[in-house]
KEFI-247401 format. One line per field, with one value per residue (C-alpha): residue in three letters; chain; z, y, x negated. Coordinates in Angstrom, 1 decimal. Example, Ala and Ser with C-alpha at 12.3 -4.5 7.8 and 13.67 -1.06 7.14 Angstrom:
<lumlos>
type = c(ALA SER)
mol = c(A A)
up = c(7.8 7.1)
north = c(-4.5 -1.1)
east = c(-12.3 -13.7)
</lumlos>
This chain:
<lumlos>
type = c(UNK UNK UNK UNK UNK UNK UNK UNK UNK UNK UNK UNK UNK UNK UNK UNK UNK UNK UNK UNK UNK UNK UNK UNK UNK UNK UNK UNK UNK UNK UNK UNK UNK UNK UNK UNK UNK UNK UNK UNK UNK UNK UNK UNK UNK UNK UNK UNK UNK UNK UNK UNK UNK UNK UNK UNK UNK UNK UNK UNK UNK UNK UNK UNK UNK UNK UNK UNK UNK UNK UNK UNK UNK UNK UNK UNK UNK UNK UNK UNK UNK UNK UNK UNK UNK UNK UNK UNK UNK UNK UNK UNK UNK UNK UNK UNK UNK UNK UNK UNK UNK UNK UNK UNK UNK UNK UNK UNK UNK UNK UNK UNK UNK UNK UNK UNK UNK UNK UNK UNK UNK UNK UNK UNK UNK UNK UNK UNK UNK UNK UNK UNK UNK UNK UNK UNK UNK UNK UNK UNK UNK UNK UNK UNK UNK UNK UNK UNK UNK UNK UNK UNK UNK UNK UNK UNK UNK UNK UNK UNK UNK UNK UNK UNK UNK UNK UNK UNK UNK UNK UNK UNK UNK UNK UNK UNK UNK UNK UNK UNK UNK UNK UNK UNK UNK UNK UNK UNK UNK UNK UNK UNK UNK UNK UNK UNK UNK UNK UNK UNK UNK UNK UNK UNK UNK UNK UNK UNK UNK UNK UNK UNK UNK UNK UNK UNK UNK UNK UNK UNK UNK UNK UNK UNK UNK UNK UNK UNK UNK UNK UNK UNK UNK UNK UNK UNK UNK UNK UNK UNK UNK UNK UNK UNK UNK UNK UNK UNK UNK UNK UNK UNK UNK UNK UNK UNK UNK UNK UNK UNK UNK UNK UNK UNK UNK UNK UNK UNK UNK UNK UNK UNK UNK UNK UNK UNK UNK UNK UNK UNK UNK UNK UNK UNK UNK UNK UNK UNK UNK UNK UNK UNK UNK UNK UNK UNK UNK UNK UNK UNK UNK UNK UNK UNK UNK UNK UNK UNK UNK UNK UNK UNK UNK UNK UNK UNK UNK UNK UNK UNK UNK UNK UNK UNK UNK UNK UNK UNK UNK UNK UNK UNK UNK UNK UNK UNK UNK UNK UNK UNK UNK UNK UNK UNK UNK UNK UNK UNK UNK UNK UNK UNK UNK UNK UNK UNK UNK UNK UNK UNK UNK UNK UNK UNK UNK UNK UNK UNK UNK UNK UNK UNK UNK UNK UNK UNK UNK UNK UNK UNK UNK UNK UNK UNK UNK UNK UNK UNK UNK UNK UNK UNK UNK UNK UNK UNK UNK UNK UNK UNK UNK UNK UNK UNK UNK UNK UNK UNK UNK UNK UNK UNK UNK UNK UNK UNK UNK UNK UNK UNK UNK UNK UNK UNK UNK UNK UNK UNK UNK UNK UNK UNK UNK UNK UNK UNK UNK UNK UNK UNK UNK UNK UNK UNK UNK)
mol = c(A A A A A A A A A A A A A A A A A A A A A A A A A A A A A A A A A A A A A A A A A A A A A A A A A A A A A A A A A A A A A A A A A A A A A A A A A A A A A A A A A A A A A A A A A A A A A A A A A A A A A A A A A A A A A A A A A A A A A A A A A A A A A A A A A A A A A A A A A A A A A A A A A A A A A A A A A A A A A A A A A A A A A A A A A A A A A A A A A A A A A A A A A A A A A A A A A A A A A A A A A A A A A A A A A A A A A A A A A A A A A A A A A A A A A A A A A A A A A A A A A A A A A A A A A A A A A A A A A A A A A A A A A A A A A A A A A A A A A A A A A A A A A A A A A A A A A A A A A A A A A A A A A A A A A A A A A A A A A A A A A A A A A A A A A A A A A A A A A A A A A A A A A A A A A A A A A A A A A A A A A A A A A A A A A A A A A A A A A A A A A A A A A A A A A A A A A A A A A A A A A A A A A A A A A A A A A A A A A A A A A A A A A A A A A A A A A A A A A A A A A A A A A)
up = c(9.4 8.2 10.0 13.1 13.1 12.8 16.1 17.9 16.9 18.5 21.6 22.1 21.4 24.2 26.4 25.8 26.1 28.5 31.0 30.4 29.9 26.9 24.7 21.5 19.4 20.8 20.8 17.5 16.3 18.2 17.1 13.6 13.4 15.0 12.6 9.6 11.0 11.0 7.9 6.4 5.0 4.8 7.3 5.3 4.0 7.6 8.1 4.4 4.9 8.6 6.8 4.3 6.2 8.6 5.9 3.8 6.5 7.9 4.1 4.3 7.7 9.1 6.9 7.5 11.1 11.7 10.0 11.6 15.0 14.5 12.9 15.9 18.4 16.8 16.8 20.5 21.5 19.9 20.9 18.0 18.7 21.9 19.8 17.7 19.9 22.2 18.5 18.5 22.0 21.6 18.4 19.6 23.3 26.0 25.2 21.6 21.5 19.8 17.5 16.6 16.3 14.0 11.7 11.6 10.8 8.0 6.3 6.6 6.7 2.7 0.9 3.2 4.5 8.2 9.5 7.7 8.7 12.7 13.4 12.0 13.9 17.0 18.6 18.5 20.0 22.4 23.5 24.1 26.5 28.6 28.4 29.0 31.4 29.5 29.0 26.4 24.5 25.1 22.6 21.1 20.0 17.8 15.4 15.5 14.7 11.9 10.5 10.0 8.1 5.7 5.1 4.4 2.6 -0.2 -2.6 -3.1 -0.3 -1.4 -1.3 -2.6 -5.3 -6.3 -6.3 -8.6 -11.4 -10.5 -10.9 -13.7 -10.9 -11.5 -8.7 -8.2 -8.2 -5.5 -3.5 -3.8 -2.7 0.1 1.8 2.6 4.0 5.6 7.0 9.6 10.0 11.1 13.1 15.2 16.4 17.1 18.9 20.8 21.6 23.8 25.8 26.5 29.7 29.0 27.6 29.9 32.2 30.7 31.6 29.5 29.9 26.7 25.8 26.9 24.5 21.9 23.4 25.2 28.8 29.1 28.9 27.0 27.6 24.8 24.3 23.6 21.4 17.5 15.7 14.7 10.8 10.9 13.2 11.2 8.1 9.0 9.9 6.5 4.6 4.0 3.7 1.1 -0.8 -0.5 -1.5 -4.3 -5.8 -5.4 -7.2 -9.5 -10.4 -11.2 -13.1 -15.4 -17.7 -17.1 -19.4 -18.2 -16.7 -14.2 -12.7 -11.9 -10.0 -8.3 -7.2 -6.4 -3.7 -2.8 -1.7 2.0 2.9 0.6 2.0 5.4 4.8 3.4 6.4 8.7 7.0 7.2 11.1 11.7 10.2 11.0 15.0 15.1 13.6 12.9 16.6 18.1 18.9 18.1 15.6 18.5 20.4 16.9 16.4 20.7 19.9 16.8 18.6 21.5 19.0 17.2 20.7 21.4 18.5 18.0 20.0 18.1 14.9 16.0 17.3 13.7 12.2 13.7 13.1 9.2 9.8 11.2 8.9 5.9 7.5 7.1 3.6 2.6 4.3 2.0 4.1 1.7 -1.0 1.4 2.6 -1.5 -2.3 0.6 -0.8 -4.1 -5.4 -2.2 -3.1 -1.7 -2.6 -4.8 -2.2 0.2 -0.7 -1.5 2.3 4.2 1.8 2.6 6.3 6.6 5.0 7.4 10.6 9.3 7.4 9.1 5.7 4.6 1.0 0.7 1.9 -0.5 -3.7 -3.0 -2.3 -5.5 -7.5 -5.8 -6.6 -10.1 -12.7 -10.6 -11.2 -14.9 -15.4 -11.6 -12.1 -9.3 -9.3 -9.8 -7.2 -4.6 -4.9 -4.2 -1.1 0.4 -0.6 0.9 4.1 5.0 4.9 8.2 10.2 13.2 13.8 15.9 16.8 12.8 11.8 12.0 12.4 15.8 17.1 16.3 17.4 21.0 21.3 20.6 23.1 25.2 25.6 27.0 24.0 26.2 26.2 22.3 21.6 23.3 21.7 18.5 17.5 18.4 16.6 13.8 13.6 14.4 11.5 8.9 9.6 9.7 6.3 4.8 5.9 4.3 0.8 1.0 1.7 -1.2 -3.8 -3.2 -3.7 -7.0 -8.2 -7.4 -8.8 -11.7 -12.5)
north = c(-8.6 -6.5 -3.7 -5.7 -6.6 -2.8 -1.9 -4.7 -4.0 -0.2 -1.1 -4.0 -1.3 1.0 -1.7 -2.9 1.3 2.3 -0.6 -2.3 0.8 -0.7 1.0 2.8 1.7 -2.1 -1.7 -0.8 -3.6 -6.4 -5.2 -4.5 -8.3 -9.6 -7.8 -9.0 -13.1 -12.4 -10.4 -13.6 -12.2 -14.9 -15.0 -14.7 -11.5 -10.2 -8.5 -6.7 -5.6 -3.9 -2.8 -1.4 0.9 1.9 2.5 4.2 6.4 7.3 8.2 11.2 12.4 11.9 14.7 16.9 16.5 15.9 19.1 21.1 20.1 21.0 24.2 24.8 24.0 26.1 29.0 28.3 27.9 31.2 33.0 34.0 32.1 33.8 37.5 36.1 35.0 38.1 40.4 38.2 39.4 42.8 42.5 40.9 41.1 37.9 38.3 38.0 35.0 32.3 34.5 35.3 31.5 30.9 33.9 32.7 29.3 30.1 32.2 29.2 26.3 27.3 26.1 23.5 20.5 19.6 18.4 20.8 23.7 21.7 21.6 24.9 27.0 25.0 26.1 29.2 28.3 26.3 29.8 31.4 29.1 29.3 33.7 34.0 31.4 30.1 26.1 24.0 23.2 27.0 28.2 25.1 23.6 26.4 26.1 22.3 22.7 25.7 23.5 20.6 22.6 24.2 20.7 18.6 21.2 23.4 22.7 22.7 20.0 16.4 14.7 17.5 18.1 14.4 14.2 17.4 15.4 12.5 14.9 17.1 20.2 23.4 23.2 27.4 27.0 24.7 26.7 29.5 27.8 26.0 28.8 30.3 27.0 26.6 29.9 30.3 26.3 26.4 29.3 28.5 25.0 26.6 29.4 27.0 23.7 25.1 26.5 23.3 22.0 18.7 20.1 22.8 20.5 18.7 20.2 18.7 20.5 20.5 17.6 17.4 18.5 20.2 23.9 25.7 26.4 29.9 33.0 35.8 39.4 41.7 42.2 38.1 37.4 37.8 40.9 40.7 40.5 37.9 35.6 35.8 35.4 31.9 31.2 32.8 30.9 27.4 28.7 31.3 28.2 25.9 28.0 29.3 26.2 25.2 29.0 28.2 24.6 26.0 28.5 26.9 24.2 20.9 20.7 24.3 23.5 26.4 24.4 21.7 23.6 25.3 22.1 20.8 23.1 24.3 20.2 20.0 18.7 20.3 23.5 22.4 21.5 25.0 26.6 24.4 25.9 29.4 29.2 27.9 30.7 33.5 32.0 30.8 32.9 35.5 36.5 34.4 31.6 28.5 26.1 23.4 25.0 25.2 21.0 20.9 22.3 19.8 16.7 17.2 18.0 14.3 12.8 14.1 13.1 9.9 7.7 10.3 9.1 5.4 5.3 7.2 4.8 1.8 4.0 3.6 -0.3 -0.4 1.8 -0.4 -3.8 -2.6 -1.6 -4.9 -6.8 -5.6 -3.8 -1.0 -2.7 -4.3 -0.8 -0.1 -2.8 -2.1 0.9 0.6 1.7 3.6 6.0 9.2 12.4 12.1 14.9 13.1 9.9 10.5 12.5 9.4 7.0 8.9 9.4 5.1 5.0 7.2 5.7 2.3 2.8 6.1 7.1 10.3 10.1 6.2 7.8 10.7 8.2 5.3 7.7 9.7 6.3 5.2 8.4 9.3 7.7 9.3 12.8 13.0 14.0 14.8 18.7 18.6 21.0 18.9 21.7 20.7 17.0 17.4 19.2 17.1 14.3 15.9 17.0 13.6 12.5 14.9 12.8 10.4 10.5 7.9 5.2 4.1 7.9 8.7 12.0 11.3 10.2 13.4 15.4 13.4 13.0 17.0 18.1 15.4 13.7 10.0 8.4 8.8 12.6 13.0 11.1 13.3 16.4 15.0 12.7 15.0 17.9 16.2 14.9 18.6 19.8 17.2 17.6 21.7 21.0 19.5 21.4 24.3 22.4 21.7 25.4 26.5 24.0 25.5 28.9 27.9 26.6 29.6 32.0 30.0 29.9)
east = c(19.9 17.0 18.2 19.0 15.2 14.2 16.4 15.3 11.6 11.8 13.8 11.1 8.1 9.9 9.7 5.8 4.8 7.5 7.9 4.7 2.5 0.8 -1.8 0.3 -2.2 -1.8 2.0 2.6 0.2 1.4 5.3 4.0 3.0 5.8 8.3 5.8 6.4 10.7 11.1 9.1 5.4 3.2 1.1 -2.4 -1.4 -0.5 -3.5 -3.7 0.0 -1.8 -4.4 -3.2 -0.8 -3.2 -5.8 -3.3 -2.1 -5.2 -6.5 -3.9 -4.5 -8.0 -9.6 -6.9 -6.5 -10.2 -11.3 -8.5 -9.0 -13.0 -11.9 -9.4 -12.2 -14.7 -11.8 -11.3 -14.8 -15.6 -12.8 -11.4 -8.1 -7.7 -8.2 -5.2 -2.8 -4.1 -3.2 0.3 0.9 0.2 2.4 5.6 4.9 5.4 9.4 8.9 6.1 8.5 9.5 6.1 5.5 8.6 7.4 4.0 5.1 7.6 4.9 2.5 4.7 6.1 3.8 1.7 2.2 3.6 -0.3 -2.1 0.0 0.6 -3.3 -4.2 -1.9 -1.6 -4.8 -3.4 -0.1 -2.3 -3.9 -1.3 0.0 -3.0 -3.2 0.5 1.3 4.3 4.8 3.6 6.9 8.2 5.5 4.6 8.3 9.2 6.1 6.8 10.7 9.9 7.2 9.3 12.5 9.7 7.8 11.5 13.5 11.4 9.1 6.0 6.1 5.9 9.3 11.6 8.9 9.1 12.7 12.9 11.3 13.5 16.3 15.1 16.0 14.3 11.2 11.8 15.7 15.2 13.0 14.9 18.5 16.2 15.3 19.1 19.0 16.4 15.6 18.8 18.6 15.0 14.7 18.7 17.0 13.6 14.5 17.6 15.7 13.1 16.1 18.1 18.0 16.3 13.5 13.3 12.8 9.9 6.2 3.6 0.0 -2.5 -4.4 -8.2 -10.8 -8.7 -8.6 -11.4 -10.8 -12.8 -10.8 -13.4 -13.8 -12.7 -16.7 -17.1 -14.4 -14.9 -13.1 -9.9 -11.1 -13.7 -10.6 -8.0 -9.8 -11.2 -7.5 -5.8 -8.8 -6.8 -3.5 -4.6 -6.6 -3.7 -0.9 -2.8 -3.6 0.7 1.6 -1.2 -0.2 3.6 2.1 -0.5 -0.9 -2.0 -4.6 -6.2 -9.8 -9.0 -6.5 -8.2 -10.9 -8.0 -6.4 -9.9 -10.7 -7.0 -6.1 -6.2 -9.6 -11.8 -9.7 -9.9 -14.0 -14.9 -13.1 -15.3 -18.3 -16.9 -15.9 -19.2 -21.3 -18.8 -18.2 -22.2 -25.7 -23.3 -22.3 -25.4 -24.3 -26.9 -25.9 -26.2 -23.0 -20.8 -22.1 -20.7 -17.5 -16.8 -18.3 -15.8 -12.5 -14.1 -13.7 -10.5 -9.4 -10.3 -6.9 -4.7 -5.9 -6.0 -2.2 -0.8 -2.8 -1.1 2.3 0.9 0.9 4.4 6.0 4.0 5.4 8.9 8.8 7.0 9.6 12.0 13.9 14.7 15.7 18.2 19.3 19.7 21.9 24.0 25.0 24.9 28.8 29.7 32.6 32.1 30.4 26.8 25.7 26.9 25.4 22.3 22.0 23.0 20.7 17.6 19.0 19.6 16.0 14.0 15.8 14.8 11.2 10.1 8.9 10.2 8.9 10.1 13.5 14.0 12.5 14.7 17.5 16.9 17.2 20.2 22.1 20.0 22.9 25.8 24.3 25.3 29.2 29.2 29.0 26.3 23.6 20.7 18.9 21.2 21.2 17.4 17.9 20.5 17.8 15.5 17.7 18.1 15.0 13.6 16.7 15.7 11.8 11.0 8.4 8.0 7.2 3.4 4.2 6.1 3.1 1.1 3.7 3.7 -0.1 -0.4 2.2 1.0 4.4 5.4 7.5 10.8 10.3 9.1 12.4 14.4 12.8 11.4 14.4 16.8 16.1 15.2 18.6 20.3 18.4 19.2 22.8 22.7 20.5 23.5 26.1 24.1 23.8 27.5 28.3 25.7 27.0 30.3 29.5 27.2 31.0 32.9 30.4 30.1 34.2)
</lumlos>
């Protein structure tokens, strides 16, 4: 039944935003509360149960994505994104340009998360569009797809990290089997999904307010030093303060000022400050064109935020209902392979929560007391954990709507992409743990 209710609930929120051409944001409240009443919340905690995803989801993503897009304006407004995707170009040339977005994204992608690593480089990607001509999804998909493997499959990234504890894995072990998985897996279905005919087909054009519309002289834009070191500035505070934290005791007072200013908003903040005096006084620009540029990201931002909020609420309603517990006991004592097992728990999970952390948790403790006497790596267990957990984004995953608001998508066409490749990559992910764990055992005979 409870996973009756979570179909139903999406085909009726396709209807309301499809047929009905409803808000988002109203949508996913008005389903939200309707799948709070079946799955039996009381009714005077309805609106804490609301509030508390939405508050809880826009606690992780508005400084992030709020900072970035003001960073990414600023960048754009100054020119300086246009000198690095114009540096890209000269690079890899106009042949090369997704490859140049899959490298870039690796490199980035390893050590930060999806929406940090999604808004900082997509103003770039964003650019490039516009100076080469190409479509939005032909530059665009690749960073999204690479992104995603790099964020679901390796450590430092939350869910694989957590379930390494649960597992008592080795957090570098992991990392380093991850990435013979992820590397090939990421880059086949970023480099292949921009080329299917479906998507092909699709022609979205970039989102008002979030990408300047002049095209500068060589004599306007920035250097080349000053642009990508603004852009370098959070990745090189973020990933330090992951290497760092593995590095370092707990109790050293060095690491905490490293995690203070390497966590993404305080990262993201002091990269505000830097763009604006590097892009503003520096090159003469008034400080009253640098407050322009991140009024109007704030303004374009502002319905992105509000419909991943209401994602937040949707995704909190189903895990209150209870939903996966149910999914828990359902397959509590299922016969087949740990690795197996724990892959299709988290995949069941993220299809019915949207939750890729409640996934790979609940998964973790479903399969925890079969990994002793299995002869499992514990390093692969995680990473078929984690594999599943990137499977089936849809209309309960936040980060579906960021990905369709960005690329400026309806919700049939970010289903088609989003869900879909998704999917391809959870099931090449597994394939590639299943090949790995075998190899571990014949090495190790």
């Amino acid at each position: 039944m409870p996973l009756v209710v979570v179909g139903v609930s999406v085909l009726i929120l396709l209807f309301l935003m499809t047929r009905l051409k409803l808000n988002g944001f109203a949508a996913l409240l008005l389903v939200a509360v309707g799948v709070a009443l079946v799955q039996g919340i009381p009714v005077a905690t309805i609106p804490d149960v609301l509030s508390e995803g939405i508050g809880g989801q826009i606690g992780d993503t508005m400084l992030v994505i709020g900072l970035g897009a003001m960073v990414g304006r600023v960048m754009g407004d100054s020119g300086a994104a246009q000198r690095i995707a114009n540096k890209m170009l000269d690079a890899f040339g106009p042949r090369w340009v997704q490859v140049a977005m899959v490298v870039t994204s690796m490199l980035i992608g390893v050590t930060m998360f999806y929406e940090v690593a999604f808004i900082i480089i997509v103003p770039i990607a964003f650019t490039l569009v516009r100076v080469t001509g190409a479509k939005l999804l032909w530059i665009g998909l690749p960073m999204s797809i690479t992104l995603s493997t790099m964020h679901s499959f390796l450590p430092p990234h939350p869910g694989p990290t957590a379930v390494a504890a649960t597992f008592h894995a080795s957090v570098g072990l992991t990392l380093v089997y991850g990435l013979f998985i992820a590397i090939p897996a990421g880059a086949l279905i970023a480099l292949a999904w921009p080329r299917l005919p479906f998507v092909k087909a699709m022609n979205p054009t970039i989102p008002t307010g979030l990408v300047s519309e002049h095209e500068f002289t060589d004599e306007e834009m920035p250097g080349m030093g000053w642009s990508l070191a603004v852009a370098l500035f959070p990745v090189v505070l973020i990933a330090g303060a992951s290497v760092t934290e593995m590095a370092t005791s707990a109790e050293s007072p060095f690491l905490h000022f490293v995690t203070f200013i390497g966590s993404a908003p305080i990262a993201l903040l002091l990269t505000l400050l830097l763009a604006i005096w590097a892009f503003g006084p520096r090159i003469g620009r008034s400080l009253s064109d640098v407050s322009a540029s991140c009024t109007s990201a704030a303004k374009a931002m502002a319905m992105i935020l509000l419909v991943i909020g209401a994602g937040g609420a949707f995704k909190n309603v189903l895990v209150e209902g209870g939903i996966s517990d149910h999914i828990k006991d359902t397959t509590d004592g299922w016969a087949i392979s740990p690795l197996i097992l724990a892959w299709l728990i988290a995949v069941i999970l993220r299809i019915a929560l949207g939750s890729a952390t409640v996934a790979v948790v609940t998964a973790s403790g479903v399969v925890l007391p079969l990994l002793a006497g299995s002869g499992i790596h514990p390093e692969m267990l995680v990473l078929a954990v984690s594999c599943g957990s990137i499977a089936f984004s849809h209309v309960n995953d936040p980060g579906f709507w960021l990905f369709k608001e960005y690329f400026n998508l309806s919700v049939i066409e970010a289903i088609k992409v989003r869900t879909t490749y998704t999917t391809v990559l959870a099931i090449l992910g597994l394939g590639g743990v299943l090949a790995v764990e075998w190899a571990l055992d014949v090495l190790s005979l």
